[in-house]
C-alpha positions in Angstrom: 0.0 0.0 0.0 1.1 3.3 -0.5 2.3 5.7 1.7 0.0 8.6 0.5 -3.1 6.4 1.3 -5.9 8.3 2.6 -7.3 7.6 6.2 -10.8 7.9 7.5 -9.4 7.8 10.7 -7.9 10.4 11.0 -10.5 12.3 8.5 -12.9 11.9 11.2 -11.0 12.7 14.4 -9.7 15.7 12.9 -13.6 16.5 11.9 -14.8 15.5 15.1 -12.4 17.7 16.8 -13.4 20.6 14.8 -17.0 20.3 15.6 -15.9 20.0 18.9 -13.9 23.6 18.8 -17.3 24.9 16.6 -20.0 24.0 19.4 -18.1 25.8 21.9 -17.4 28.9 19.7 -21.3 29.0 19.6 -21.8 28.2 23.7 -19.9 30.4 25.0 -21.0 29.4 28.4 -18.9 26.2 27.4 -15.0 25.8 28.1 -12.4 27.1 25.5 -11.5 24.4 23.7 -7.8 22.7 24.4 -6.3 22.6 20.8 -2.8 21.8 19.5 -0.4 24.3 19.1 0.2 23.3 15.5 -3.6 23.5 14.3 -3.7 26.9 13.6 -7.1 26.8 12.8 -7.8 25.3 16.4 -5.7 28.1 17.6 -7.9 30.7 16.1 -11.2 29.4 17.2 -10.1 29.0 20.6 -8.8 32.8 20.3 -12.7 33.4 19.3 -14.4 31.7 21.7 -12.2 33.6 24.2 -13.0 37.0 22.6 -17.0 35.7 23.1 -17.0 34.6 26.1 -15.2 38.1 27.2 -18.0 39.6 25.4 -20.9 38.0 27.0 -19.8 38.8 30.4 -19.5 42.2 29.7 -22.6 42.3 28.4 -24.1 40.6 30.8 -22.7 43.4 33.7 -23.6 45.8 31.3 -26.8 45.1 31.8 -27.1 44.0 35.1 -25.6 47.8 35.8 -28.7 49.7 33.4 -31.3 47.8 35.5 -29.4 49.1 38.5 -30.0 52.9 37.2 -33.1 52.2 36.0 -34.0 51.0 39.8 -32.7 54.3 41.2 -34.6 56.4 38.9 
């Protein structure tokens, strides 16, 4: 066989993995995924997710502070 043979195995744990990073991109209540150092793409949807996540919570205290002033007015 050759060398250059193509793998399904690997086809699919590198898909799987993907979906993996994906999902938590779109939670962002879930953890930031734990990628390789060498999948750059990994490395760039973990950077997102973080960038999300650090959105949502200011967000969230965003508005937890406007219902605050709306309270007091």
């Amino acid at each position: 066989m050759s060398a250059d043979k193509f793998d399904m195995n690997k086809l699919k744990e590198s898909a799987g993995g993907l979906m993996g990073s994906l999902k938590s991109m779109i939670n962002p209540a879930g953890s930031t995924p734990v990628v390789d150092p060498d999948d750059a793409l990994g490395v760039k949807i973990a950077q997102i997710t973080t960038l999300i996540k650090q959105m949502t919570d200011a967000t969230q205290e965003h508005v937890k502070n406007l219902e605050k002033k709306q309270m007091n007015y």
